[in-house]
N, C-alpha and C positions, 0 to 999 in steps of 0.2 A: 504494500500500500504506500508504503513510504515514497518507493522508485516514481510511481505516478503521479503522487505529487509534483516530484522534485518537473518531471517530465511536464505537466501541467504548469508549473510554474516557472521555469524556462522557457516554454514557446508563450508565455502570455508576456513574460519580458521583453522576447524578441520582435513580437507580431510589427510593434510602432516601427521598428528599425525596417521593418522588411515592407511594409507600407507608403514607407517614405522616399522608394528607392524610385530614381529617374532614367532615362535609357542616358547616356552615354554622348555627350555634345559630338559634332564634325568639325573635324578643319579640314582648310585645302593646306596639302604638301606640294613641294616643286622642287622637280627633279633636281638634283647638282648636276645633271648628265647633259640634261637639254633644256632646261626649264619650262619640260611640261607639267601642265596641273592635275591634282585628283583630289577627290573628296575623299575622306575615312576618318572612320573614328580612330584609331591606330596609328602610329608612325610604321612606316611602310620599310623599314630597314637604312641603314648605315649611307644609303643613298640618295638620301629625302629631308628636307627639310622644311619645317614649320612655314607657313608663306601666308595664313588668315583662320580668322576664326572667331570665337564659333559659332559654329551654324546650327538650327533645330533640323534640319532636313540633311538628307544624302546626296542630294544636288546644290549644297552648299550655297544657297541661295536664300534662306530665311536667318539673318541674324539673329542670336541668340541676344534678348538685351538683359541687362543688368542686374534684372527683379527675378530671374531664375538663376537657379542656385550652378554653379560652377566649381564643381571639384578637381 
């Protein structure tokens, strides 16, 4: 009985955290190679660098403004 508690009272801890979670801003990257652009949430490896951001969308076209949270 104990164990369910414990189980019970860990997911009613976590519920707010996991509630509150947001997908994941875009930027665009630009190649060091050619300076073409791409949209992704990710940096794209050791040959990409940071070039705008961020965007709510995958076509990197909806500025993210201010009053949303940014991590």
């Amino acid at each position: 009985m104990k164990t369910v508690f414990t189980v019970l009272l860990s997911c009613t801890l976590l519920l707010p955290a996991m509630l509150d979670a947001a997908p994941a801003p875009w930027y665009q990257w630009r190649s060091k190679a050619n300076g073409g652009l791409v949209c992704s949430q990710t940096q794209l490896g050791p040959g990409w660098e940071k070039a705008d951001g961020p965007y709510r969308d995958a076509h990197c076209e909806k500025p993210m403004h201010a009053t949303h949270r940014q991590y």
